[in-house]
Structures are given as C-alpha cells and as structure tokens.
VEXMAR-827102 format. One line per field, with one value per atom (N, C-alpha, C): residue number from 1; x, y, z. Coordinates in Angstrom, 2 decimals. Layout:
BEGIN
k NUM / ... $
u X / ... $
v Y / ... $
w Z / ... $
% end
This chain:
BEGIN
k 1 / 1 / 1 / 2 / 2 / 2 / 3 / 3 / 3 / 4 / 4 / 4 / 5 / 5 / 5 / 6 / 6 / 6 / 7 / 7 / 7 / 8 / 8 / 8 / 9 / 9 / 9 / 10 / 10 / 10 / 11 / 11 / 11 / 12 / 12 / 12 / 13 / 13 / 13 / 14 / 14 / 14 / 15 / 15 / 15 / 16 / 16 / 16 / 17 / 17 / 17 / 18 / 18 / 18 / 19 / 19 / 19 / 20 / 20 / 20 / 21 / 21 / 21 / 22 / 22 / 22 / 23 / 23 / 23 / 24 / 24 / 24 / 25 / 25 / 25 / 26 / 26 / 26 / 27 / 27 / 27 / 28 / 28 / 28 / 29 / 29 / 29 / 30 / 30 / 30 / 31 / 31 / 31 / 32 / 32 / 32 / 33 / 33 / 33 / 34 / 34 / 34 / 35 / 35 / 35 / 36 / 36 / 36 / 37 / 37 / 37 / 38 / 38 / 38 / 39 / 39 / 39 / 40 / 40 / 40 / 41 / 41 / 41 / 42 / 42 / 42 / 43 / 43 / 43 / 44 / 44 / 44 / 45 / 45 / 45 / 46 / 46 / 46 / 47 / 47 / 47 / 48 / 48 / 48 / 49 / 49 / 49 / 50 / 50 / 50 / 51 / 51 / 51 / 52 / 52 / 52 / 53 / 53 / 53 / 54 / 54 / 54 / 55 / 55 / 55 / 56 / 56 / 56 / 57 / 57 / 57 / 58 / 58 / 58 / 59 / 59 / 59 / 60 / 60 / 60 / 61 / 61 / 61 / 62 / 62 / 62 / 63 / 63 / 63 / 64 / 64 / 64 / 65 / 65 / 65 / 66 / 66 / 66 / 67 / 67 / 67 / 68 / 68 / 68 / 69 / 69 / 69 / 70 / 70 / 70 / 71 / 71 / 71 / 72 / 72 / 72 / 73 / 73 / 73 / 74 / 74 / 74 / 75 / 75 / 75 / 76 / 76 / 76 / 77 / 77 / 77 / 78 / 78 / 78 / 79 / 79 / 79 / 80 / 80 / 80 / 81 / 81 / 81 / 82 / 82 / 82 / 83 / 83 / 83 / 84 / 84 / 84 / 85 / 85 / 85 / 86 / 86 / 86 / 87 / 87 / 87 / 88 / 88 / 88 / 89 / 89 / 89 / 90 / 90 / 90 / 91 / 91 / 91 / 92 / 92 / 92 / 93 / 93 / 93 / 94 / 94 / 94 / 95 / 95 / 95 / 96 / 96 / 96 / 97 / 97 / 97 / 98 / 98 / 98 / 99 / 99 / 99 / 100 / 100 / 100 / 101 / 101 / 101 / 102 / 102 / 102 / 103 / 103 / 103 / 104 / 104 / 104 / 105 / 105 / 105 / 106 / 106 / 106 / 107 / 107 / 107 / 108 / 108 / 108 / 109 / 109 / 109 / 110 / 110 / 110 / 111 / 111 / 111 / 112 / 112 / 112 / 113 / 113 / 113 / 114 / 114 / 114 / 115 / 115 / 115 / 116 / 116 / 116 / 117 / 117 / 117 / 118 / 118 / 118 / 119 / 119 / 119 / 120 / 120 / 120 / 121 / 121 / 121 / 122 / 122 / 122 / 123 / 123 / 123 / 124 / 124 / 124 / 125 / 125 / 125 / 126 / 126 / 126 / 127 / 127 / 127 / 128 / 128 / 128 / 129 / 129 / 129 / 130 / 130 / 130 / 131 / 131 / 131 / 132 / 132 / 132 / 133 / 133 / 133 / 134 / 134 / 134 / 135 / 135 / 135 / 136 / 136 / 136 / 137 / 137 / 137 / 138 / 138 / 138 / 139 / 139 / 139 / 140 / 140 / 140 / 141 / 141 / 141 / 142 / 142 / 142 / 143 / 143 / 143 / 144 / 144 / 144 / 145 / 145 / 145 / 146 / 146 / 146 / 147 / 147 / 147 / 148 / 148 / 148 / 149 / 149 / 149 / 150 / 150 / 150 / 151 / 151 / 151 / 152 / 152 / 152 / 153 / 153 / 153 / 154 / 154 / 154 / 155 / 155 / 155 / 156 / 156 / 156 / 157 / 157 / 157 / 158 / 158 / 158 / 159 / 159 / 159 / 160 / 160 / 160 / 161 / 161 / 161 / 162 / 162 / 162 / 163 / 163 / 163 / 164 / 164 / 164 / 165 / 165 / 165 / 166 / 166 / 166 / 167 / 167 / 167 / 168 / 168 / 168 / 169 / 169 / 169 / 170 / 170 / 170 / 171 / 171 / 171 $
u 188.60 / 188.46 / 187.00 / 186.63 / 185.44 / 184.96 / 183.97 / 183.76 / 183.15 / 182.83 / 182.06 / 183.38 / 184.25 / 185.69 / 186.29 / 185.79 / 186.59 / 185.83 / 184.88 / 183.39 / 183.32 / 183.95 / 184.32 / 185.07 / 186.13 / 187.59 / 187.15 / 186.41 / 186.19 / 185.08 / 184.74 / 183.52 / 184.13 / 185.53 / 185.91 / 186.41 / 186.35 / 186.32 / 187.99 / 188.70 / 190.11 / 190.89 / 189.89 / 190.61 / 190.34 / 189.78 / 189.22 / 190.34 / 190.98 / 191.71 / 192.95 / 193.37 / 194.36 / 194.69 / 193.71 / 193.93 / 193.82 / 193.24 / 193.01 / 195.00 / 195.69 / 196.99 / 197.65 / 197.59 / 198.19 / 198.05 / 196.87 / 196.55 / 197.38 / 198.28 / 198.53 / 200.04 / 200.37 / 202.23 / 202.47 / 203.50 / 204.02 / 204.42 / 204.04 / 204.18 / 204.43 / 205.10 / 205.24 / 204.47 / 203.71 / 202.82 / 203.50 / 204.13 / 204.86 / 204.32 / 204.57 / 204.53 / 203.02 / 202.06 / 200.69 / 200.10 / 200.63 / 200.16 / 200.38 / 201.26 / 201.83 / 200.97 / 200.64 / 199.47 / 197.99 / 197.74 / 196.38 / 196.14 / 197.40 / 197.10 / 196.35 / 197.17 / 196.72 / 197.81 / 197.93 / 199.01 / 199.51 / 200.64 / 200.93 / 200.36 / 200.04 / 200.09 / 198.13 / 197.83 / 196.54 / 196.37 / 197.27 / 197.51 / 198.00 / 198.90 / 199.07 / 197.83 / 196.99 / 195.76 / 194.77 / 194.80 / 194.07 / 194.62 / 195.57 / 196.65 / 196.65 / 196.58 / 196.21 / 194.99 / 193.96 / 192.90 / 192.83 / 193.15 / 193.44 / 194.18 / 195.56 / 195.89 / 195.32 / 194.48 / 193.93 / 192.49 / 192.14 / 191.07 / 191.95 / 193.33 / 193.91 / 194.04 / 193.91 / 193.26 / 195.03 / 195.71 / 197.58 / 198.67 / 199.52 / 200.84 / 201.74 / 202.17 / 203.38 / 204.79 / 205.75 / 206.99 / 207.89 / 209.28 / 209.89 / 211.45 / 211.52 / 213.19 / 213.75 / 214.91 / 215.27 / 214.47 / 214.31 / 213.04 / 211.68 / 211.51 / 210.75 / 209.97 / 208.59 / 207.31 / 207.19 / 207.40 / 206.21 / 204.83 / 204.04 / 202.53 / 202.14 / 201.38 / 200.70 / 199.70 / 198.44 / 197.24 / 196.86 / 196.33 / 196.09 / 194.35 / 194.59 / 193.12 / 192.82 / 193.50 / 192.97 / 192.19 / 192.60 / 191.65 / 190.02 / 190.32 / 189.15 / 187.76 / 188.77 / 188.04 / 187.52 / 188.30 / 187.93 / 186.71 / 186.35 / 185.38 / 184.13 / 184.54 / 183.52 / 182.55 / 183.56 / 182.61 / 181.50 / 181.06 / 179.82 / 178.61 / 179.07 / 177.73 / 178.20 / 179.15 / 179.33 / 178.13 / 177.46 / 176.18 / 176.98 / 176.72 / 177.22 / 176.00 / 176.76 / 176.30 / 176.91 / 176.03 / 177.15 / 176.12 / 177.18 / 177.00 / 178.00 / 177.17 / 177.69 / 178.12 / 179.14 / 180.02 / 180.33 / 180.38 / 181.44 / 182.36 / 183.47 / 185.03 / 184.97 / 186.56 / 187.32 / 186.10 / 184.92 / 184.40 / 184.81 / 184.53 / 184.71 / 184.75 / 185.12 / 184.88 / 183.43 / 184.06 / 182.34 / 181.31 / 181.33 / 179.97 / 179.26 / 180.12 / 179.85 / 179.12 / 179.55 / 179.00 / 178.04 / 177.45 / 176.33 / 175.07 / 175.26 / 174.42 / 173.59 / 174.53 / 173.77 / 173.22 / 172.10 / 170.93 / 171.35 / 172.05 / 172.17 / 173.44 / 174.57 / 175.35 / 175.63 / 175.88 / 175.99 / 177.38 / 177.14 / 178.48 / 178.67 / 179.97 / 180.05 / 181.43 / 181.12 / 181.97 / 183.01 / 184.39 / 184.98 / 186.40 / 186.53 / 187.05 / 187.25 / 187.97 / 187.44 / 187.40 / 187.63 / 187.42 / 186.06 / 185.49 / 184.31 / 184.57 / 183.87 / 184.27 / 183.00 / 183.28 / 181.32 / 181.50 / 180.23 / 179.76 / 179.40 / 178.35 / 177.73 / 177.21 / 176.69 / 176.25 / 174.95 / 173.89 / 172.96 / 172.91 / 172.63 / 172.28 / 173.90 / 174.75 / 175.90 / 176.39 / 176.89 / 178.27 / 178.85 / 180.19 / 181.34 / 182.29 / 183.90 / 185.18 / 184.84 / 184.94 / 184.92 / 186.32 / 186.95 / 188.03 / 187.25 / 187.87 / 187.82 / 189.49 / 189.03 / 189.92 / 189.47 / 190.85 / 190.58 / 191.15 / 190.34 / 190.98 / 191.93 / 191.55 / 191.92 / 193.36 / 193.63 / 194.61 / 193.88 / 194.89 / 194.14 / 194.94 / 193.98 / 194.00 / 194.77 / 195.60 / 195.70 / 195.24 / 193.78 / 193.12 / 191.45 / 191.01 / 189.73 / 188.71 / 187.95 / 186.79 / 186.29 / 186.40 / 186.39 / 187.40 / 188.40 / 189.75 / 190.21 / 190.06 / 190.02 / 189.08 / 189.86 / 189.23 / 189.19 / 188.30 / 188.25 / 188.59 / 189.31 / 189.47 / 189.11 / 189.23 / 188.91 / 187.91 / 187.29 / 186.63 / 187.16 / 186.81 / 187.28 / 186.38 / 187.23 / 186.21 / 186.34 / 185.27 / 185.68 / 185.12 / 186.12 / 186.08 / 185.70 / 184.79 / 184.48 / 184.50 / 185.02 / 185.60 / 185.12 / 184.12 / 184.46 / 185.48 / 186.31 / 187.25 / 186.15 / 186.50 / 185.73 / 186.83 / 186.55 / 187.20 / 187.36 / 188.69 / 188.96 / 190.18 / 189.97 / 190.25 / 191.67 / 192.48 / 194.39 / 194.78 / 194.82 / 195.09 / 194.32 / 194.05 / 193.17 / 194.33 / 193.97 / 194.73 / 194.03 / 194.24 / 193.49 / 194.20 / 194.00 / 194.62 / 194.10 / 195.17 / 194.60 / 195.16 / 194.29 / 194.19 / 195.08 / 196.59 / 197.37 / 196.30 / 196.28 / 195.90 / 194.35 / 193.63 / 192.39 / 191.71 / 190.76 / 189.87 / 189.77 $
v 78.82 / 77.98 / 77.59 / 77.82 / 77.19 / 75.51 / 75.36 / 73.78 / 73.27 / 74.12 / 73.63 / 73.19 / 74.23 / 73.85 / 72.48 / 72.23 / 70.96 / 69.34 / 69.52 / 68.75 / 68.49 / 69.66 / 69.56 / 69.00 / 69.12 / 68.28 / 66.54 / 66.50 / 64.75 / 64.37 / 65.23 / 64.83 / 63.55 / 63.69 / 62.81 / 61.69 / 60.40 / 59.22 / 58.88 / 59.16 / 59.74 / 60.87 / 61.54 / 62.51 / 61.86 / 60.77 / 60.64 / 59.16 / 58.18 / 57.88 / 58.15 / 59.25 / 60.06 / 60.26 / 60.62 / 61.03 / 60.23 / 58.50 / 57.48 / 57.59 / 57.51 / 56.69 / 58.18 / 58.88 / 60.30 / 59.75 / 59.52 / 59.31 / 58.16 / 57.06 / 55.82 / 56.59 / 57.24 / 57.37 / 58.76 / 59.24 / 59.98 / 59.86 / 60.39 / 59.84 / 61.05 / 61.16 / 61.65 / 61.52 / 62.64 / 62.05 / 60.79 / 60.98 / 59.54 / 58.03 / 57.89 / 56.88 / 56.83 / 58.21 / 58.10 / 57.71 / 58.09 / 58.07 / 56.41 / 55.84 / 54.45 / 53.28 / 53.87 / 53.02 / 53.14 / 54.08 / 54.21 / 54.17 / 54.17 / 53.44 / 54.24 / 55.40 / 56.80 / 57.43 / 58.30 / 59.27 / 60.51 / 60.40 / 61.00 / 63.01 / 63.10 / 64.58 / 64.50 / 64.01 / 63.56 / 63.54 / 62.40 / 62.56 / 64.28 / 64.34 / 66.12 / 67.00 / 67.05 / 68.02 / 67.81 / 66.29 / 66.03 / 66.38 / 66.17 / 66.67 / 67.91 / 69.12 / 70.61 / 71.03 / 70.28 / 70.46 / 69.82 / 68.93 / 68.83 / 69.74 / 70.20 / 71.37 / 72.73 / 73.15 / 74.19 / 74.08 / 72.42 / 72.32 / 72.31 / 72.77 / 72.39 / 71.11 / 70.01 / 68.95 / 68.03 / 68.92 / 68.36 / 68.89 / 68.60 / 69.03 / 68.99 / 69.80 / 69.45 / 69.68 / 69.20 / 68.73 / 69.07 / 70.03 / 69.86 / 69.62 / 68.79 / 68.13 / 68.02 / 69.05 / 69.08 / 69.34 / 69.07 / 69.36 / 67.82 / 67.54 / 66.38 / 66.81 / 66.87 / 67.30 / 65.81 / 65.74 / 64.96 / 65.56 / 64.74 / 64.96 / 64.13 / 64.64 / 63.87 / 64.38 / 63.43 / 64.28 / 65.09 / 66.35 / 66.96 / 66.29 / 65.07 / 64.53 / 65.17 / 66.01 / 66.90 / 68.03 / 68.37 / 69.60 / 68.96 / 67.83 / 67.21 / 67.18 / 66.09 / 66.34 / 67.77 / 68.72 / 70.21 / 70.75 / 69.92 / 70.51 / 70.19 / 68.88 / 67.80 / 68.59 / 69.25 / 70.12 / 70.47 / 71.40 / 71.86 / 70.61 / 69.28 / 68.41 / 67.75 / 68.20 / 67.25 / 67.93 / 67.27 / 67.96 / 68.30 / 69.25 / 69.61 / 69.40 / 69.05 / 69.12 / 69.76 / 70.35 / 71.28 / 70.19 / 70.01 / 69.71 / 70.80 / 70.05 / 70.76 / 70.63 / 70.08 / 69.79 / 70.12 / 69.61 / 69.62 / 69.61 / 70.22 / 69.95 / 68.73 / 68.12 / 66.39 / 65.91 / 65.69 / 64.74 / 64.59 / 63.18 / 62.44 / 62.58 / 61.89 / 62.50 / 61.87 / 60.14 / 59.41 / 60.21 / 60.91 / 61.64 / 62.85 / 63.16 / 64.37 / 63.77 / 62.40 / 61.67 / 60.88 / 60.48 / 59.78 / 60.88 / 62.26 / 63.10 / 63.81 / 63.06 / 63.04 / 61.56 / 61.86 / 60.17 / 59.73 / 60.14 / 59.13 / 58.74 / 58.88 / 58.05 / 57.03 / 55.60 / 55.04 / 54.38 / 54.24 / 53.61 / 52.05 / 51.38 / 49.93 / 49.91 / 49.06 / 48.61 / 47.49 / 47.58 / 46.15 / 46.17 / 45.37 / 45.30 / 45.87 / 46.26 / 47.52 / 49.03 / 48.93 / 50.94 / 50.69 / 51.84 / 52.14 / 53.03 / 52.81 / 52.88 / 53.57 / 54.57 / 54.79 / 53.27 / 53.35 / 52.05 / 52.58 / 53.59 / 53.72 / 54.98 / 56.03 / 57.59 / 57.19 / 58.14 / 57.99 / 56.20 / 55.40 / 54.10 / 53.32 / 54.39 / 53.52 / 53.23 / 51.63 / 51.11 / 51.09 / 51.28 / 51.31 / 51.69 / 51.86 / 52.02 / 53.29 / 54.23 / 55.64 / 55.91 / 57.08 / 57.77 / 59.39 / 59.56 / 60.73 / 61.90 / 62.93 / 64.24 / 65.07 / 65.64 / 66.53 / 67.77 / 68.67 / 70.12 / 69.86 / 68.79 / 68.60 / 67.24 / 66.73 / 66.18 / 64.82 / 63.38 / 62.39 / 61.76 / 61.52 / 61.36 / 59.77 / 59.12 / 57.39 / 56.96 / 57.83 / 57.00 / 56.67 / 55.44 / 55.56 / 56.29 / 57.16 / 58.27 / 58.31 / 56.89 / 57.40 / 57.48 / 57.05 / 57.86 / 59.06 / 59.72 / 61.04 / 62.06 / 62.95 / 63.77 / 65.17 / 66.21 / 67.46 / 67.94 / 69.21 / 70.23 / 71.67 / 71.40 / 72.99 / 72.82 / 73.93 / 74.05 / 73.29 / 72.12 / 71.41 / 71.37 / 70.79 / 71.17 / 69.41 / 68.36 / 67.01 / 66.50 / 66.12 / 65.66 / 64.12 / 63.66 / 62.15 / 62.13 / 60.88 / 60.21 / 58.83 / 58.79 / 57.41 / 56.63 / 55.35 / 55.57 / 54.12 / 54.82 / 54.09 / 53.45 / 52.46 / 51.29 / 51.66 / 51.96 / 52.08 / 50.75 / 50.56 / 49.47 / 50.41 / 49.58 / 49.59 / 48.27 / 47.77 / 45.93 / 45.06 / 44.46 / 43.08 / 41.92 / 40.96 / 40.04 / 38.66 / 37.96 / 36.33 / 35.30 / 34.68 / 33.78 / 32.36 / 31.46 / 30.21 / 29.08 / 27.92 / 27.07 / 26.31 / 25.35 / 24.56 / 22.97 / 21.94 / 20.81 / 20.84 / 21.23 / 21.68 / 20.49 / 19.60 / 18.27 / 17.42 $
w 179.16 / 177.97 / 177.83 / 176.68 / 176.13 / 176.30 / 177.12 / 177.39 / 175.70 / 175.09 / 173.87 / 172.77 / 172.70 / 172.50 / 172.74 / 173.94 / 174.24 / 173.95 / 174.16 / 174.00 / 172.13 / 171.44 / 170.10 / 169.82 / 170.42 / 170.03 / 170.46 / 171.22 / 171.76 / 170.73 / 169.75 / 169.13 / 168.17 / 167.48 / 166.87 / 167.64 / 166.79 / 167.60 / 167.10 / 166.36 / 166.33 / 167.07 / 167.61 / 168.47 / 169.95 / 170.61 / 171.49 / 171.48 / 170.91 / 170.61 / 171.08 / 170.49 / 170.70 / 172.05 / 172.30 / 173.76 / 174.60 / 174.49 / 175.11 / 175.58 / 174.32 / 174.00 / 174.88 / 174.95 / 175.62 / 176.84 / 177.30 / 178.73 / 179.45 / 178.57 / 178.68 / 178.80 / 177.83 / 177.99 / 177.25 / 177.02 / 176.18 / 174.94 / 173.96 / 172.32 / 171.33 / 170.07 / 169.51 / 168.18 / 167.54 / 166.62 / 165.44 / 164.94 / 164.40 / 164.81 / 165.87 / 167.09 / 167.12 / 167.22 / 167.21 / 165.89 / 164.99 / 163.83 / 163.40 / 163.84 / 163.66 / 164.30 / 165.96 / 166.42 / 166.06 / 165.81 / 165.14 / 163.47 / 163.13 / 161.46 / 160.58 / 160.90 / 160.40 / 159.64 / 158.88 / 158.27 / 159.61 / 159.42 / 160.44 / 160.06 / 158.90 / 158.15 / 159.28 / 158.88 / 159.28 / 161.17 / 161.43 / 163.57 / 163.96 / 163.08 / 163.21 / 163.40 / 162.38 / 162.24 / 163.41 / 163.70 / 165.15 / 166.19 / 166.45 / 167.53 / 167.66 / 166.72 / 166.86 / 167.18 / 167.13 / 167.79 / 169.19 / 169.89 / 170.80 / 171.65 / 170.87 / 171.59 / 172.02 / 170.69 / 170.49 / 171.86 / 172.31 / 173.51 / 174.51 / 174.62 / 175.71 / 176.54 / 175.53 / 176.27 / 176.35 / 175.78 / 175.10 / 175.87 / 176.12 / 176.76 / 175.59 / 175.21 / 174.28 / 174.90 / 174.69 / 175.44 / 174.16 / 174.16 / 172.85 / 173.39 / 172.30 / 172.71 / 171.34 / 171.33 / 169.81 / 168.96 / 168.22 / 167.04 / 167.08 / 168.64 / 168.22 / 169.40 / 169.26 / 170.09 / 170.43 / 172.34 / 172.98 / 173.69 / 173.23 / 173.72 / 175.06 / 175.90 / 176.87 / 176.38 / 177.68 / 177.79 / 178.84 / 179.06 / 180.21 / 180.56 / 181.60 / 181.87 / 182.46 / 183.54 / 184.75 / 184.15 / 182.95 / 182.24 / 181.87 / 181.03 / 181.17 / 182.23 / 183.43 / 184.76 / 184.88 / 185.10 / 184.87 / 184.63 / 183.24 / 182.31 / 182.94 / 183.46 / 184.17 / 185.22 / 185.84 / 187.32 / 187.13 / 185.95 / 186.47 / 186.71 / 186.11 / 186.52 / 187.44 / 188.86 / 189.88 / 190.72 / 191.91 / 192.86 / 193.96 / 195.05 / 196.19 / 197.49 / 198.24 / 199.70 / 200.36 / 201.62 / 202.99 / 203.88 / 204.98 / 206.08 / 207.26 / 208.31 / 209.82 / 210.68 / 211.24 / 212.04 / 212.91 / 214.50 / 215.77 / 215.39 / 215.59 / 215.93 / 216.36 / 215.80 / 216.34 / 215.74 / 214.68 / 214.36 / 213.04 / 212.62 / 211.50 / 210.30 / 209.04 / 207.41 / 207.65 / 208.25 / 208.60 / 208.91 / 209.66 / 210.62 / 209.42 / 208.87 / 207.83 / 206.64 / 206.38 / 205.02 / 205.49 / 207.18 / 207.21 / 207.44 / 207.00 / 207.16 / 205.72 / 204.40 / 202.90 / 203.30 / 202.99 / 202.39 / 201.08 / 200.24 / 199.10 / 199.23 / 200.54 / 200.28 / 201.32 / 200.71 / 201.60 / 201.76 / 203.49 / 203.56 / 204.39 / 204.08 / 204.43 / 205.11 / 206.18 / 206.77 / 206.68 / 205.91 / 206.16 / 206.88 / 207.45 / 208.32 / 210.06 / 210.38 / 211.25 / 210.50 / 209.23 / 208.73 / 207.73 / 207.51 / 207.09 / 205.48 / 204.45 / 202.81 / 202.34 / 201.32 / 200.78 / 199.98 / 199.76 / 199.13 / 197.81 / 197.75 / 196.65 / 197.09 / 195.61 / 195.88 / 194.82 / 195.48 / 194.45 / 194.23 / 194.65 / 194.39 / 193.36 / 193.18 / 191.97 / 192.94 / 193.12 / 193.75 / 192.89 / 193.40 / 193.11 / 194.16 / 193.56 / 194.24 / 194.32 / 195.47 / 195.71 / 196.49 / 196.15 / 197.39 / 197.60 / 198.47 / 198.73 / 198.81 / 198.21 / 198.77 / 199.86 / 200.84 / 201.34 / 201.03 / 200.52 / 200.02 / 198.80 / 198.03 / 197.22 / 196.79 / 198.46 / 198.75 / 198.96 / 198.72 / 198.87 / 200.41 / 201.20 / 202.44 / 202.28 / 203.75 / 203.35 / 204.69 / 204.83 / 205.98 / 205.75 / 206.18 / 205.83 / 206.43 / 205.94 / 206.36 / 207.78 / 208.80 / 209.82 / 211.13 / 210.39 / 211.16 / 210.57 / 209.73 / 209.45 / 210.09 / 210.87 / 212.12 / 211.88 / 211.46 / 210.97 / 212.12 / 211.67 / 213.11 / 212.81 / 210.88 / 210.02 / 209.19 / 208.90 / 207.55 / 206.14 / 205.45 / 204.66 / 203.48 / 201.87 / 200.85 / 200.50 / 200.91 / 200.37 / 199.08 / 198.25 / 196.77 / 196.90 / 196.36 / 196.15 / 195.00 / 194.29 / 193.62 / 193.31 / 191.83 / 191.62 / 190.76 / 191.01 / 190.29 / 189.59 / 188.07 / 186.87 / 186.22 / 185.83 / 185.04 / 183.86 / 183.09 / 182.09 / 181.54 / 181.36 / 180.15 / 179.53 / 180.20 / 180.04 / 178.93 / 179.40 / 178.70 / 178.56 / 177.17 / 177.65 / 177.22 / 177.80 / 177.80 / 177.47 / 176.13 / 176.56 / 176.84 / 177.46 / 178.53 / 177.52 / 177.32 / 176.34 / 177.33 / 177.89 / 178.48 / 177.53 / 177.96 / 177.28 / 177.43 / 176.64 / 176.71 / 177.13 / 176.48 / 176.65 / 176.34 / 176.88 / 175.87 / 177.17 $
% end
C-alpha cells in the first residue's frame, strides 16, 4: 500500500475524525454520520476513502456495514521514521543491560524494577516488545537467551473523555 495513499486519506480533518470515533468503538456510518453532524451520503464518501487507505475494517451483518479502525496499519505506515540500534550481548543478560548500552536512552529506577524514562531527551510512559510480544516483566528481570527484535513504545496521550467536574456550594 501506498503511504502517500494513506497520509491522503488523513489529510481531511473529517476523515481523521472518523477514524478518531473508529478507533474508540465500532460504528455504522449512520451512527457516524449522526456524531459528527454530517450527512450520512457525505460520512459514506469519507468512509470509502478510508477504506480505499486501508485504514477501515468493514464488518457486514445483514445488510448493515460495521466499521472499525485498522490503527495497527497506521502504526505500520509509521515505521519508516522509527531509528534502530543493534547491540551485543552475553547470554542470561538483561533487556536492562542491552538498553544501558544506547546513550539516548535513559533509564529510572522505582521501586526495586528499573523503567526507560525517556529516549532522545522525551520523558514519557515507554513499554517495550519482545519480538513483537508485550512482556509483564520490567526490563531488568527480563533475561535474553536468543537473538531478539525489541520494540519501544511510547504510549502518547490521547484524549478518550473529558470530563468537568463542578464543585457543589462553591463561595
């Protein structure tokens, strides 16, 4: 698939939308067309371009199309601007030992397990994959024994709900 294809389809700020609300649940254009306050003849024509970027799942039940979004295609697209490192490893050593051997990432200690902190100077929440799998141990109780491909991960804040909270008897 064409990344320019897809990079097209996000160009609209209705198609980008769309796919916010895909990413959130399963919907039928009706339902899309209803929350975004659009004609549904109209959420249709966007919705086929989305498909056409592959960026859509369509689901058919009876004569009524559900849509998701495929984010993982997204991510996808994302790769060519992730950076790579190789490191070199003993056997039985650490994810730790492998990640204190890049200089731009750093890592913090809380509690007794050890967390990246930040890559390239960004803090933030980071996980890691191994071989594509998400591990439920922190990086230095995870113990290589094979050749491994590790995925870091920042997980970025996207904005699900806002909520305002109104103080009763305020004065």
């Amino acid at each position: 698939m064409d990344n320019n294809r897809i990079f097209g389809a996000l160009h609209s700020s209705t198609r980008v939308a769309i796919f916010q609300k895909l990413c959130q649940k399963e919907m039928h254009v009706s339902g899309l067309a209803r929350e975004l306050g659009i004609s549904v003849p109209v959420t249709a024509r966007h919705v086929k371009i989305l498909e056409e970027a592959e960026l859509i799942n369509k689901r058919i039940i009876g004569n009524t199309y559900l849509l998701t979004a495929k984010y993982k295609r997204l991510e996808k697209t994302l790769e060519p601007f992730v950076t790579t490192s190789s490191v070199e490893l003993e056997k039985k050593k650490s994810i730790f030992d492998a990640l204190q051997q890049i200089p731009d990432i750093q890592i913090k200690k809380v509690g007794d397990s050890y967390y990246i902190q930040s890559i390239d100077g960004d803090e933030g929440y980071y996980i890691y994959e191994v071989d594509g799998k998400l591990p439920k141990k922190p990086i230095d109780e995870y113990i290589l024994d094979k050749d491994v491909t590790l995925d870091i991960k920042k997980l970025v804040s996207v904005k699900k709900k806002k909520i305002t909270v109104t103080i009763k008897g305020k004065g």
